[in-house]
N, C-alpha and C positions, 0 to 999 in steps of 0.2 A: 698378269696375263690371264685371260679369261677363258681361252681357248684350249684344252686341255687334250690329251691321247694317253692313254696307258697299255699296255701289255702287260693280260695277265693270264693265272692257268686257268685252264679250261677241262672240262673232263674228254675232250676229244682231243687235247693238247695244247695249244698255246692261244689266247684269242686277244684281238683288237679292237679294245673299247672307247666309246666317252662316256665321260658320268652321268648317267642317270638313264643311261640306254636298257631299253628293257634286252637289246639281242646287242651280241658282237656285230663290230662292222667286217671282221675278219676271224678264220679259224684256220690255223695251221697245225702242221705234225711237231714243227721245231721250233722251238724259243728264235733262233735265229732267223729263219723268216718272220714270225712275227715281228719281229724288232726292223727287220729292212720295211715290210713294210708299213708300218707304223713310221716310220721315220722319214721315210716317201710324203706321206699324206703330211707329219710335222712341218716340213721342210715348206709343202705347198702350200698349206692353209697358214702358217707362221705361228705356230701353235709348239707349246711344253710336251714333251713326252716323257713320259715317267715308266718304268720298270720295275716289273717283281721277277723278284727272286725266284730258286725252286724252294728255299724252305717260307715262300711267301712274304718275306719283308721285301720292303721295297730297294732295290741297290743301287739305281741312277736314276739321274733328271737332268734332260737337255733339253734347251731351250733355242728354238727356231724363230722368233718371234723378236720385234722391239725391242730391247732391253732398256729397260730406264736407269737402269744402274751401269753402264758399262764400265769394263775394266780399267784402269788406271796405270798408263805405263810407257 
């Protein structure tokens, strides 16, 4: 999947990226608005979201998008 989104910190608080963006598409006060809405725009565009942490590693990755691998069951 080629489409990517991340939530990550920001020095004003929590911001809404893609790679290679010179600015956030978003900046909130709270990790958790971040994440809704990063999650929002996943969901629309069919796009991975990926999450960091507060000690900065990354902690989830959901995928909105195609799967070519789907689950088995």
């Amino acid at each position: 999947m080629s489409k990517r989104i991340f939530v990550v910190k920001h020095s004003e608080g929590w911001a809404v990226k893609r790679p290679g963006a010179d600015r956030a598409s978003f900046v909130t006060q709270t990790q958790a608005e971040s994440i809704a809405q990063a999650r929002s725009m996943a969901k629309s565009e069919r796009a991975e979201l990926t999450i960091q942490g507060r000690d900065g590693k990354f902690r989830a990755s959901d995928s909105y998008g195609r799967d070519p691998f789907p689950p088995q069951g």
